[in-house]
HTML snippet that shows the backbone in 3Dmol.js (N, CA, C, O; Angstrom):
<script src="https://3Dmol.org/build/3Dmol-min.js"></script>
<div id="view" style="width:600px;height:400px;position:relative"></div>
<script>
const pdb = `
ATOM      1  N   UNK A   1     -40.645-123.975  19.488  1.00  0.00           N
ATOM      2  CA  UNK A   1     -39.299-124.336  19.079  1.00  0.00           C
ATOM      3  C   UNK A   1     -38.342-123.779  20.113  1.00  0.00           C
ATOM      4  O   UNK A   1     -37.993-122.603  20.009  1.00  0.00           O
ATOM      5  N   UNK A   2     -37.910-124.503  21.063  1.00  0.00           N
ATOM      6  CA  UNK A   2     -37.228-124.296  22.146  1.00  0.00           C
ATOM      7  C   UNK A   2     -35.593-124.345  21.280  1.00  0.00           C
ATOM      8  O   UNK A   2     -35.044-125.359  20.848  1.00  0.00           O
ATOM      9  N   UNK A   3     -35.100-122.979  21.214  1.00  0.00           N
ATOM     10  CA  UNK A   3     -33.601-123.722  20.453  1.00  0.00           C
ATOM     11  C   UNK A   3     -32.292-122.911  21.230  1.00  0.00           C
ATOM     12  O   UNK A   3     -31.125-122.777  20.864  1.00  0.00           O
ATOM     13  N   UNK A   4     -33.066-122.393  22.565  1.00  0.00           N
ATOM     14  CA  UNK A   4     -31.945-121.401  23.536  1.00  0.00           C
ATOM     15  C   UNK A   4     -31.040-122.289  23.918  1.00  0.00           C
ATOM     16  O   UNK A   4     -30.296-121.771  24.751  1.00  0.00           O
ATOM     17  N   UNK A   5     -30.752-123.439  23.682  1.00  0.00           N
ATOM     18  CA  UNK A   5     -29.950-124.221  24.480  1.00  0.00           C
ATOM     19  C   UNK A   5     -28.904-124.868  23.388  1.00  0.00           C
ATOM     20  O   UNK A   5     -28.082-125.745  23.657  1.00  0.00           O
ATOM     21  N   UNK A   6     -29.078-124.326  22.241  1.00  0.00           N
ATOM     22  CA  UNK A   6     -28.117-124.619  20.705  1.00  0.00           C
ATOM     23  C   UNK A   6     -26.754-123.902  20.920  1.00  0.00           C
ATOM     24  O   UNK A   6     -26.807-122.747  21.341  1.00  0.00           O
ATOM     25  N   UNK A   7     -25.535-124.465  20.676  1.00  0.00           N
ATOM     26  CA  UNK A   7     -24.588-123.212  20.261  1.00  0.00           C
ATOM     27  C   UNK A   7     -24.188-123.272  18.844  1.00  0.00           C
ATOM     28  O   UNK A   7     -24.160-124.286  18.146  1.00  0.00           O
ATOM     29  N   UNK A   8     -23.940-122.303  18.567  1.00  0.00           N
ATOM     30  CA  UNK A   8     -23.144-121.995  17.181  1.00  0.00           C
ATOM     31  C   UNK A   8     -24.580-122.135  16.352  1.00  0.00           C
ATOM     32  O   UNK A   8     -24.494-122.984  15.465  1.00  0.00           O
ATOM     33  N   UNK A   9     -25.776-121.544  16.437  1.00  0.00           N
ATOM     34  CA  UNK A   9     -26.736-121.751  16.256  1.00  0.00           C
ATOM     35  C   UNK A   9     -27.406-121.160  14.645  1.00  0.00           C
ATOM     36  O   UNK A   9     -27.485-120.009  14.216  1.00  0.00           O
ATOM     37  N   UNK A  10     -27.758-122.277  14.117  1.00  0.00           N
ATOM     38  CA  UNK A  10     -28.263-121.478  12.722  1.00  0.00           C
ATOM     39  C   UNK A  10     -29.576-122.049  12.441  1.00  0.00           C
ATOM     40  O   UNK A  10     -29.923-123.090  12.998  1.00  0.00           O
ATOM     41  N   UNK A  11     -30.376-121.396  11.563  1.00  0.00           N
ATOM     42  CA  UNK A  11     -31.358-121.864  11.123  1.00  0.00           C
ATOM     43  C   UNK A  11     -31.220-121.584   9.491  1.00  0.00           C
ATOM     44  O   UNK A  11     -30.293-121.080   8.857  1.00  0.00           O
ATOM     45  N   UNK A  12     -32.666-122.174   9.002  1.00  0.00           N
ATOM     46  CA  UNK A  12     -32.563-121.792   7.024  1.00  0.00           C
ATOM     47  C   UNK A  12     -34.021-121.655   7.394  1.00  0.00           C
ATOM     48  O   UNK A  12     -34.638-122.352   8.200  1.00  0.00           O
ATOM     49  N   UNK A  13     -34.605-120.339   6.456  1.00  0.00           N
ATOM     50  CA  UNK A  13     -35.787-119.884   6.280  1.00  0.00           C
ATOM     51  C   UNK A  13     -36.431-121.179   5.399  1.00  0.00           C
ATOM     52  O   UNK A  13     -35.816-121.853   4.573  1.00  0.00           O
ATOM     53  N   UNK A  14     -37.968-121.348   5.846  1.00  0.00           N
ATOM     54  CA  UNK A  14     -38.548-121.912   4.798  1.00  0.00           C
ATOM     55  C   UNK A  14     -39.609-121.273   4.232  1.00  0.00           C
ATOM     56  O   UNK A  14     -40.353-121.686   3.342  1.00  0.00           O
ATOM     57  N   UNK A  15     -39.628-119.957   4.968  1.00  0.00           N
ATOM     58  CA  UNK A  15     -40.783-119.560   4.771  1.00  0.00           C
ATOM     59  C   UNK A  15     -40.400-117.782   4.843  1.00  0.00           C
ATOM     60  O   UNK A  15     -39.627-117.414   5.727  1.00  0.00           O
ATOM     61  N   UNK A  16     -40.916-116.874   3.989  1.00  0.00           N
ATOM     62  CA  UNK A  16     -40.132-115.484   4.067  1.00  0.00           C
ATOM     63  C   UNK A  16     -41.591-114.812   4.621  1.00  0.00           C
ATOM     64  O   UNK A  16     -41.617-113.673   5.086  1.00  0.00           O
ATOM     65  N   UNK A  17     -42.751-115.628   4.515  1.00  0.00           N
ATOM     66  CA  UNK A  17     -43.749-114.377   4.847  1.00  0.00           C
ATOM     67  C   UNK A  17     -44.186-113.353   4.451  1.00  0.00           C
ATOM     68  O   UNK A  17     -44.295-113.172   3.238  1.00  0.00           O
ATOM     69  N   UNK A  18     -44.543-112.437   5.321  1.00  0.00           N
ATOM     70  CA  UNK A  18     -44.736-110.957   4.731  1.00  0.00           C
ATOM     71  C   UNK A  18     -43.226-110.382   4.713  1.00  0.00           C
ATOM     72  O   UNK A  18     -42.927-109.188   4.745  1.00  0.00           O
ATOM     73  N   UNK A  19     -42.413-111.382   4.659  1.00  0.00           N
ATOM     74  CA  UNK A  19     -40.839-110.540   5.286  1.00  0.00           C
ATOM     75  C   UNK A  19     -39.892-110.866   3.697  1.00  0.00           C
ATOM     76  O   UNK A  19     -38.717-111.233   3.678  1.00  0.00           O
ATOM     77  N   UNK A  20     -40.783-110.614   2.431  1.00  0.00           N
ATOM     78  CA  UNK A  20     -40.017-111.111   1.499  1.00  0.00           C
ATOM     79  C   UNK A  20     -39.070-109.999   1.102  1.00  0.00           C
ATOM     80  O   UNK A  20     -38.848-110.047  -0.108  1.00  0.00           O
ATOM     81  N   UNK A  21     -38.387-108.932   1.768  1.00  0.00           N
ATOM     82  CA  UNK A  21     -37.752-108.321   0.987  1.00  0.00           C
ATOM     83  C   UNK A  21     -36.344-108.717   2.177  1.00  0.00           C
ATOM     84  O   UNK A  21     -35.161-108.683   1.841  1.00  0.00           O
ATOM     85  N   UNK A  22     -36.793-109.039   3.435  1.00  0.00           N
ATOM     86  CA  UNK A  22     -35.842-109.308   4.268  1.00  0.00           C
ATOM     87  C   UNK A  22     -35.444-110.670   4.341  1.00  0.00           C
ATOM     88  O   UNK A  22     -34.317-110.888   4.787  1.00  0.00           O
ATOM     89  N   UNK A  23     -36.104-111.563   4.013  1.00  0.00           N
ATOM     90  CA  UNK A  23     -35.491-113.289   4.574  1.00  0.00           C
ATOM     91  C   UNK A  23     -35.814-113.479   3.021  1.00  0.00           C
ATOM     92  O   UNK A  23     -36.522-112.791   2.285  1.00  0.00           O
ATOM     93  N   UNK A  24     -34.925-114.856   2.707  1.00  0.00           N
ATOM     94  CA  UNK A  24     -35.197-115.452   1.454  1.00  0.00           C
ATOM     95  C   UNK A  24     -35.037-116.944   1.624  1.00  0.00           C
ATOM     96  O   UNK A  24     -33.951-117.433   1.931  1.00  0.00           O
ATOM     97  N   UNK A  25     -35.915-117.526   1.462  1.00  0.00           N
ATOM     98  CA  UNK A  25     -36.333-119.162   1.552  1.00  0.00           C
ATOM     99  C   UNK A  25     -35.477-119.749   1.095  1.00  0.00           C
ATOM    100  O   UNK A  25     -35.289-119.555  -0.106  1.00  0.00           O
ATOM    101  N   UNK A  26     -34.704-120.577   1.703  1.00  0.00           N
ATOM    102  CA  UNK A  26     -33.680-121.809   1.727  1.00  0.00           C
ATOM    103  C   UNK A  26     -32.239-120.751   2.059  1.00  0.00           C
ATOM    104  O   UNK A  26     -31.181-121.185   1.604  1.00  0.00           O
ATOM    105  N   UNK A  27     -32.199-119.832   2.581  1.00  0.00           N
ATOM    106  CA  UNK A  27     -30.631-118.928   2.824  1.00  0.00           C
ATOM    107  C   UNK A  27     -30.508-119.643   4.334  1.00  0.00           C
ATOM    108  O   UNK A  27     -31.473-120.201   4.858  1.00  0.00           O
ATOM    109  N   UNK A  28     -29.472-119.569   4.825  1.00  0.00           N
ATOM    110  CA  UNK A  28     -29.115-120.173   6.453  1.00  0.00           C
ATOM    111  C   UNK A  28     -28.708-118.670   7.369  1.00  0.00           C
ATOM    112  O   UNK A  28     -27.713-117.967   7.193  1.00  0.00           O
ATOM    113  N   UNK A  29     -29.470-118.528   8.058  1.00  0.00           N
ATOM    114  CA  UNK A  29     -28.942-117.194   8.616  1.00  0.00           C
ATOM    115  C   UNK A  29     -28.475-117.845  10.150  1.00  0.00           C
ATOM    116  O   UNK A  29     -28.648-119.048  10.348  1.00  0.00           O
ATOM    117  N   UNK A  30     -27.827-116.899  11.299  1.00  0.00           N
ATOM    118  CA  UNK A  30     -27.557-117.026  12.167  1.00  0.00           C
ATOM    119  C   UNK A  30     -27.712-116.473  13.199  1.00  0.00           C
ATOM    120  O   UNK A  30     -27.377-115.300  13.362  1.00  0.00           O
ATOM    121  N   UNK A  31     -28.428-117.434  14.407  1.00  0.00           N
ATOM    122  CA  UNK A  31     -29.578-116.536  15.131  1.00  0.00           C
ATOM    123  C   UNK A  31     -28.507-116.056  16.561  1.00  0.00           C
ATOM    124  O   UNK A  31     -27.443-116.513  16.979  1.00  0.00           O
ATOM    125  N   UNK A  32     -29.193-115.188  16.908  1.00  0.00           N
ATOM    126  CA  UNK A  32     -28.264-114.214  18.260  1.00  0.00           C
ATOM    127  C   UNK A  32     -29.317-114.935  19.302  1.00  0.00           C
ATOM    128  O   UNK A  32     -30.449-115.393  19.142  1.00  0.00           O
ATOM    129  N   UNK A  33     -28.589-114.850  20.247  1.00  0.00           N
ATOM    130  CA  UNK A  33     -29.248-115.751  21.031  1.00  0.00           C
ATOM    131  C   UNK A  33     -30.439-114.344  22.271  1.00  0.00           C
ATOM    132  O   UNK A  33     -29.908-113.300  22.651  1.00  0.00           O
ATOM    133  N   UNK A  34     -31.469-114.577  22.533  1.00  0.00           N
ATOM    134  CA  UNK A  34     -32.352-113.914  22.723  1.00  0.00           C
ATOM    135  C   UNK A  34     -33.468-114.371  23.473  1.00  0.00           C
ATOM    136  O   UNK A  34     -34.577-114.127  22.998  1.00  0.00           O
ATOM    137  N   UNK A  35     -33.377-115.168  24.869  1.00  0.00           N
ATOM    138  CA  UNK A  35     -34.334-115.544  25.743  1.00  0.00           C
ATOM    139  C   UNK A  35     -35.577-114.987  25.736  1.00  0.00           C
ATOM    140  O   UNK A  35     -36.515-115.782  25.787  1.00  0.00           O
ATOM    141  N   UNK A  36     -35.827-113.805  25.685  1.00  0.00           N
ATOM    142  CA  UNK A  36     -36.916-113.274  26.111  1.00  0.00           C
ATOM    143  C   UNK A  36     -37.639-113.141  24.871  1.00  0.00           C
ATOM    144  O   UNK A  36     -38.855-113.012  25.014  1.00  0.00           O
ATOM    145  N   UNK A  37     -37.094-113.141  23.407  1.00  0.00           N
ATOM    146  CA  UNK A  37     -37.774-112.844  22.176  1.00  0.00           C
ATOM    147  C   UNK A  37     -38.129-114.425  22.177  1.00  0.00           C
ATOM    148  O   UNK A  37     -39.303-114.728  21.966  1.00  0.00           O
ATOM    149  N   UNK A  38     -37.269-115.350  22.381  1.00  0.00           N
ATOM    150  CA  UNK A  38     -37.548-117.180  21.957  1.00  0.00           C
ATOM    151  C   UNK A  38     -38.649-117.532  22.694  1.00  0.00           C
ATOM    152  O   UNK A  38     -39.352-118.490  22.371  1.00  0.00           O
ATOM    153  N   UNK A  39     -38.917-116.684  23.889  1.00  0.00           N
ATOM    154  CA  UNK A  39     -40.104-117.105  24.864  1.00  0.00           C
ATOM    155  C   UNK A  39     -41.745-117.036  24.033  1.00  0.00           C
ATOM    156  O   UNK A  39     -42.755-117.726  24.175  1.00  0.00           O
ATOM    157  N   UNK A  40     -41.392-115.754  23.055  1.00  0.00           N
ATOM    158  CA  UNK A  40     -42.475-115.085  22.099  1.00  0.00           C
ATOM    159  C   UNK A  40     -42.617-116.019  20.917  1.00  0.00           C
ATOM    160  O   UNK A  40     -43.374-115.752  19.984  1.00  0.00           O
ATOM    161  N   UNK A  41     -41.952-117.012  20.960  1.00  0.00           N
ATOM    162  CA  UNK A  41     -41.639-117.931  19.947  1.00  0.00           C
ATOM    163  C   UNK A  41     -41.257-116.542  18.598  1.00  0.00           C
ATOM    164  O   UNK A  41     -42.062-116.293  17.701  1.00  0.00           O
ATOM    165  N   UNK A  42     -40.440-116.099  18.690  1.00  0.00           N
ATOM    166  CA  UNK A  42     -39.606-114.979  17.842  1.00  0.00           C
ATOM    167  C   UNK A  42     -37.541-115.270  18.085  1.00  0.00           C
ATOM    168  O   UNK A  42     -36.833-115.365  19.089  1.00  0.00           O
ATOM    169  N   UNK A  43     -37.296-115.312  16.803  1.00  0.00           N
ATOM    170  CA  UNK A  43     -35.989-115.383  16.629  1.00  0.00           C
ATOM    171  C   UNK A  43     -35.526-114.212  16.257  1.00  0.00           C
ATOM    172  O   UNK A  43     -36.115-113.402  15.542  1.00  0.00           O
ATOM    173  N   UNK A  44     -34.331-114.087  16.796  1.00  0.00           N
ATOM    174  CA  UNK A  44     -33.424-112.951  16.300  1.00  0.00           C
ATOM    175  C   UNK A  44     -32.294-113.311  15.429  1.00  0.00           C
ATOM    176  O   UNK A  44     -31.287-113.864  15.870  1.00  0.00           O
ATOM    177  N   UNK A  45     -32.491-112.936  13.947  1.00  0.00           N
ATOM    178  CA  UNK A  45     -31.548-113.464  13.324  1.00  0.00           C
ATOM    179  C   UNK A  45     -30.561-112.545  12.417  1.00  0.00           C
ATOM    180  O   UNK A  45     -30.888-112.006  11.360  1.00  0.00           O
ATOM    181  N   UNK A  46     -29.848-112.507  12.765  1.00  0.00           N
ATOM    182  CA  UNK A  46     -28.583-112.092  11.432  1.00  0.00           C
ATOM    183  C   UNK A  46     -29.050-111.640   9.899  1.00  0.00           C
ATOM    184  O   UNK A  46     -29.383-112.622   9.236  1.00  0.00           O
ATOM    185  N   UNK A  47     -29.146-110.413   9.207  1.00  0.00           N
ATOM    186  CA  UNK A  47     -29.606-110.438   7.892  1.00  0.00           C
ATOM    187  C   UNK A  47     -28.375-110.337   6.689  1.00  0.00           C
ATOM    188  O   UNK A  47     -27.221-110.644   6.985  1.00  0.00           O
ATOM    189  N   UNK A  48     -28.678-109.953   5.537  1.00  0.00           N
ATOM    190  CA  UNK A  48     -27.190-109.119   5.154  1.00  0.00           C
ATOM    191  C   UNK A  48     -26.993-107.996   5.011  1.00  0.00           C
ATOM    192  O   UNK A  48     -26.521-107.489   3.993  1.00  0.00           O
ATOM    193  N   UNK A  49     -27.315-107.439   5.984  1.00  0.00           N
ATOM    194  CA  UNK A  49     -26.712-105.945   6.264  1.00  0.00           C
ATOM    195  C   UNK A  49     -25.763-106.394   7.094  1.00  0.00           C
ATOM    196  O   UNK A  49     -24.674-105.820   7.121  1.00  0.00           O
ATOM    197  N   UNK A  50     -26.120-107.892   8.197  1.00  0.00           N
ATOM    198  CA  UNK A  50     -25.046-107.482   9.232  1.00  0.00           C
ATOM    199  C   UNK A  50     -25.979-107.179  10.800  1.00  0.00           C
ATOM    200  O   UNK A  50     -25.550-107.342  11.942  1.00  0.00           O
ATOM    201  N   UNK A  51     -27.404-106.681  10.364  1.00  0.00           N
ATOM    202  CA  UNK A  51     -27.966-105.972  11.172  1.00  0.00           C
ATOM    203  C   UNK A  51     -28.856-107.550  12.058  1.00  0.00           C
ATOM    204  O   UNK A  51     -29.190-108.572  11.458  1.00  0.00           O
ATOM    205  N   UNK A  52     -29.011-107.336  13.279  1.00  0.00           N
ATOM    206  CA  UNK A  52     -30.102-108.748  13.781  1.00  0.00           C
ATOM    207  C   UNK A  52     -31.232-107.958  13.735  1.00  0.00           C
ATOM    208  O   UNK A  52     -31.305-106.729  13.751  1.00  0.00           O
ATOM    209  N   UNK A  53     -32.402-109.068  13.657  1.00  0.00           N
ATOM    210  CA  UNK A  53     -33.749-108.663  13.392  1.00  0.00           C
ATOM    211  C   UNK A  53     -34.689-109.549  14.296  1.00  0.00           C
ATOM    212  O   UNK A  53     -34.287-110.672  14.600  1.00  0.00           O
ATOM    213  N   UNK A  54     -35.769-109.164  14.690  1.00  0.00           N
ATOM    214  CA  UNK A  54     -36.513-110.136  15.152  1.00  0.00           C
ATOM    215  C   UNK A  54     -37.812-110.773  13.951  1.00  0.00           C
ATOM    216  O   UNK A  54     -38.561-109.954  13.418  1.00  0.00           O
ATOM    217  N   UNK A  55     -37.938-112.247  13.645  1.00  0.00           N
ATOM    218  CA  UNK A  55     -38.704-112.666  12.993  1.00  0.00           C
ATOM    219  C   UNK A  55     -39.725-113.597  13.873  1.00  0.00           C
ATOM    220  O   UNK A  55     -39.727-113.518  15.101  1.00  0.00           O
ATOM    221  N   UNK A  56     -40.522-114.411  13.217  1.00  0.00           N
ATOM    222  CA  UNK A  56     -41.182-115.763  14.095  1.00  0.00           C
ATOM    223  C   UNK A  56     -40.661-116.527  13.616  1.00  0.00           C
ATOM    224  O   UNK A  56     -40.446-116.755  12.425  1.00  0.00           O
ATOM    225  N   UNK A  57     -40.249-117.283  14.990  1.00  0.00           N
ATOM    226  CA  UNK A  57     -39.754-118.480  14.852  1.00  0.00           C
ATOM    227  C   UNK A  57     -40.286-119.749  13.602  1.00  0.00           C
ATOM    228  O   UNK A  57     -39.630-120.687  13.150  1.00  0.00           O
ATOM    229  N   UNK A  58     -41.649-119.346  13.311  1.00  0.00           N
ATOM    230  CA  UNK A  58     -42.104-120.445  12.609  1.00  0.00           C
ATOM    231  C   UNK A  58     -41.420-120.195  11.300  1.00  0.00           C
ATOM    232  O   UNK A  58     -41.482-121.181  10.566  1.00  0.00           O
ATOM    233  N   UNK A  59     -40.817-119.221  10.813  1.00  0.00           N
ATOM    234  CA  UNK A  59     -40.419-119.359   9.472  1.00  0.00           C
ATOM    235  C   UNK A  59     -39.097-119.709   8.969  1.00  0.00           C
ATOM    236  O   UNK A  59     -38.538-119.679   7.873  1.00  0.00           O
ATOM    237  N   UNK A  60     -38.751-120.106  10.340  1.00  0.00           N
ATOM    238  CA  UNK A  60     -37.291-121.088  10.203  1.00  0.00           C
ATOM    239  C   UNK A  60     -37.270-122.636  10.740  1.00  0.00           C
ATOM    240  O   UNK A  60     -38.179-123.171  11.375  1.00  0.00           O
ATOM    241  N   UNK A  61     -35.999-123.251  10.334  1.00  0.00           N
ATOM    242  CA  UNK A  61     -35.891-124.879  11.001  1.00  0.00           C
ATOM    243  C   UNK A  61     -34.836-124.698  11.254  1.00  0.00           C
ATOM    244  O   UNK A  61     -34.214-123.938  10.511  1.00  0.00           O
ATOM    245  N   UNK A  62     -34.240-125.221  12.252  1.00  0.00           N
ATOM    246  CA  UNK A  62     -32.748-125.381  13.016  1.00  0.00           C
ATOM    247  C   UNK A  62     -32.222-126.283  12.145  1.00  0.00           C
ATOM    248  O   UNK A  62     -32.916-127.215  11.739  1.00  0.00           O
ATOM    249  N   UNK A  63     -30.786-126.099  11.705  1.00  0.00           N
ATOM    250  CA  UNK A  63     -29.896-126.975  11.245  1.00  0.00           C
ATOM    251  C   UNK A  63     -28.612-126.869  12.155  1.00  0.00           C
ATOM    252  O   UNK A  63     -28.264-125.978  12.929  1.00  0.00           O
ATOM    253  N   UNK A  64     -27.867-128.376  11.723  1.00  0.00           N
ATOM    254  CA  UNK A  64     -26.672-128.608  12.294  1.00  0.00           C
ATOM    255  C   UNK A  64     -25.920-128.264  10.984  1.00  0.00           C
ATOM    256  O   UNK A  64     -26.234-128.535   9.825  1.00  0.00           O
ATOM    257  N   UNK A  65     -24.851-127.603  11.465  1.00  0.00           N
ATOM    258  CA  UNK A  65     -23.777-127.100  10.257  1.00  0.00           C
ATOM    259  C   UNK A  65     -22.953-128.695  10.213  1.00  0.00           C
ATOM    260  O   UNK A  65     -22.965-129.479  11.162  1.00  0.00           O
ATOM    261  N   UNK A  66     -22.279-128.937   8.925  1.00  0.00           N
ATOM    262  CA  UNK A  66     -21.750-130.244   9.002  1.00  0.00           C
ATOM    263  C   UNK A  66     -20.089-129.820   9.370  1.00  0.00           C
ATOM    264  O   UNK A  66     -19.585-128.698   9.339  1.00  0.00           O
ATOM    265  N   UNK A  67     -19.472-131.088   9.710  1.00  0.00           N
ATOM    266  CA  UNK A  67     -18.193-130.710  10.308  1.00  0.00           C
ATOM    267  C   UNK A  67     -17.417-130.119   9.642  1.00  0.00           C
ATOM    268  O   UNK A  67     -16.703-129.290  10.207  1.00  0.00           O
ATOM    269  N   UNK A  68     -17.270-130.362   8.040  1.00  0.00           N
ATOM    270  CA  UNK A  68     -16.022-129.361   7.435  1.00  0.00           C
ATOM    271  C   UNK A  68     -16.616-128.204   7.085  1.00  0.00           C
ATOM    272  O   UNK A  68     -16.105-127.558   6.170  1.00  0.00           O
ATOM    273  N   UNK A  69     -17.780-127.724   7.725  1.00  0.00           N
ATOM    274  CA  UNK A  69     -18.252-126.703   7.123  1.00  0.00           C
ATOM    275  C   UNK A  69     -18.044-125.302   8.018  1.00  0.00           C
ATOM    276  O   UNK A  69     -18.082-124.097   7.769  1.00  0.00           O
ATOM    277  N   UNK A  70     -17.715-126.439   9.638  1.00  0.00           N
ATOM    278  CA  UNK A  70     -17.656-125.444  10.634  1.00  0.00           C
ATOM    279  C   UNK A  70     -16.799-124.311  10.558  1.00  0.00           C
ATOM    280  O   UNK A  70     -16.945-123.168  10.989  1.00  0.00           O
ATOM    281  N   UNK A  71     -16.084-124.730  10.067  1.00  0.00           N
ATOM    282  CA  UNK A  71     -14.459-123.920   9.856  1.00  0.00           C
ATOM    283  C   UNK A  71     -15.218-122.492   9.349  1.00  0.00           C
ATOM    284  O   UNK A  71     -15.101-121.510  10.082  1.00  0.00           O
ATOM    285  N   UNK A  72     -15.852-122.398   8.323  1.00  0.00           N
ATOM    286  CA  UNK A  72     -16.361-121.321   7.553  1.00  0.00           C
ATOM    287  C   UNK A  72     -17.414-120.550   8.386  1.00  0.00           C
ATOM    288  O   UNK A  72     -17.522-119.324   8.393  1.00  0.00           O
ATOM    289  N   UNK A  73     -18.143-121.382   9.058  1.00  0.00           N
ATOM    290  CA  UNK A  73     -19.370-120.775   9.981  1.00  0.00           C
ATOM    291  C   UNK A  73     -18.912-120.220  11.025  1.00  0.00           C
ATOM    292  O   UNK A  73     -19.625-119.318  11.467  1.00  0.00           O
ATOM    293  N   UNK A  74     -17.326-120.589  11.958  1.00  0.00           N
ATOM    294  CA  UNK A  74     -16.952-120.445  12.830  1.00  0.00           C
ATOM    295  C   UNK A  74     -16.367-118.779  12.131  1.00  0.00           C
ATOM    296  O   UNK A  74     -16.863-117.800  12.688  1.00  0.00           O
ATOM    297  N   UNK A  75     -15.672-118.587  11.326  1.00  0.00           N
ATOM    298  CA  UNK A  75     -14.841-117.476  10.818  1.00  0.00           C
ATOM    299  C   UNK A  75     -15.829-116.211  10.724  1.00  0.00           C
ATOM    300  O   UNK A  75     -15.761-115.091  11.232  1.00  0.00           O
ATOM    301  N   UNK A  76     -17.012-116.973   9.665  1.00  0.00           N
ATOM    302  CA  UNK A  76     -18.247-115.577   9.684  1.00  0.00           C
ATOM    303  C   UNK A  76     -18.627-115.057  10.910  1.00  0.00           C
ATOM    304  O   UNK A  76     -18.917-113.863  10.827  1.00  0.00           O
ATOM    305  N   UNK A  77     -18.804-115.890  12.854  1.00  0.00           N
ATOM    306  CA  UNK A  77     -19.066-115.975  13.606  1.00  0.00           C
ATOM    307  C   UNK A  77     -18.441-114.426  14.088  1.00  0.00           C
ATOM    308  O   UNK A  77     -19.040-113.424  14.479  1.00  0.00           O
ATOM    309  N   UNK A  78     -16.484-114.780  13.811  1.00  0.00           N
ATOM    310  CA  UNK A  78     -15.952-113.946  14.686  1.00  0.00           C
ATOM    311  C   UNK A  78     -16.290-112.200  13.552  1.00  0.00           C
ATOM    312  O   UNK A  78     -15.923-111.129  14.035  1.00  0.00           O
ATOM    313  N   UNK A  79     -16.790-112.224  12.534  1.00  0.00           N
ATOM    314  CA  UNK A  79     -16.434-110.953  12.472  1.00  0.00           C
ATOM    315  C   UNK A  79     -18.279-110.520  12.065  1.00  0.00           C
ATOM    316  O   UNK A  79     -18.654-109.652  11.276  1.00  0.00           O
ATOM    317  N   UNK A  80     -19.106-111.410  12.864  1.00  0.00           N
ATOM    318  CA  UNK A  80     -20.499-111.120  13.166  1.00  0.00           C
ATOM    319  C   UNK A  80     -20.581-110.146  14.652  1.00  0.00           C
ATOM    320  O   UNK A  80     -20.046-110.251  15.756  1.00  0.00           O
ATOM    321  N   UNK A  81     -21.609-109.099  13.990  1.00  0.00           N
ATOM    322  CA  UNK A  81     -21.748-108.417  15.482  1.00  0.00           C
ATOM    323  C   UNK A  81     -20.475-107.548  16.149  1.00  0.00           C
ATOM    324  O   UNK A  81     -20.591-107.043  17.266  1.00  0.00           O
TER     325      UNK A  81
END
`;
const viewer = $3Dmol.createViewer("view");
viewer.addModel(pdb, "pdb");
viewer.setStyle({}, {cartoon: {color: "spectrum"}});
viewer.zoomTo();
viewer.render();
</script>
């Protein structure tokens, strides 16, 4: 899953894994962008602490945020990180 070349980039878990106390299946988190972890096929994503994490890529799918939604995704953006 090549997705270094996304901006404003999100995914939704479909899958929590052994990671069920950290990801929860169907939530949309937002991945930090991370060449060298995406190479590992591993995402770095946003939790709710706030904190980024590294997961595998396989337990997410890339989504496009829809247009009136950006407004909201764009706002969480600036006070992410």
């Amino acid at each position: 899953m090549n997705m270094a070349k996304r901006k404003g980039r999100f995914v939704i878990c479909v899958n929590s894994g052994t990671y069920r106390v950290s990801l929860e299946p169907r939530k949309v988190y937002r991945v930090v962008p991370d060449p060298e972890a995406e190479a590992k096929s591993l995402l770095r994503v946003i939790d709710d602490s706030g904190e980024d994490y590294l997961f595998p890529a396989r337990l997410f799918v890339p989504i496009e945020v829809p247009a009136k939604a950006q407004p909201v995704f764009a706002l969480e953006a600036s006070t992410a990180r």
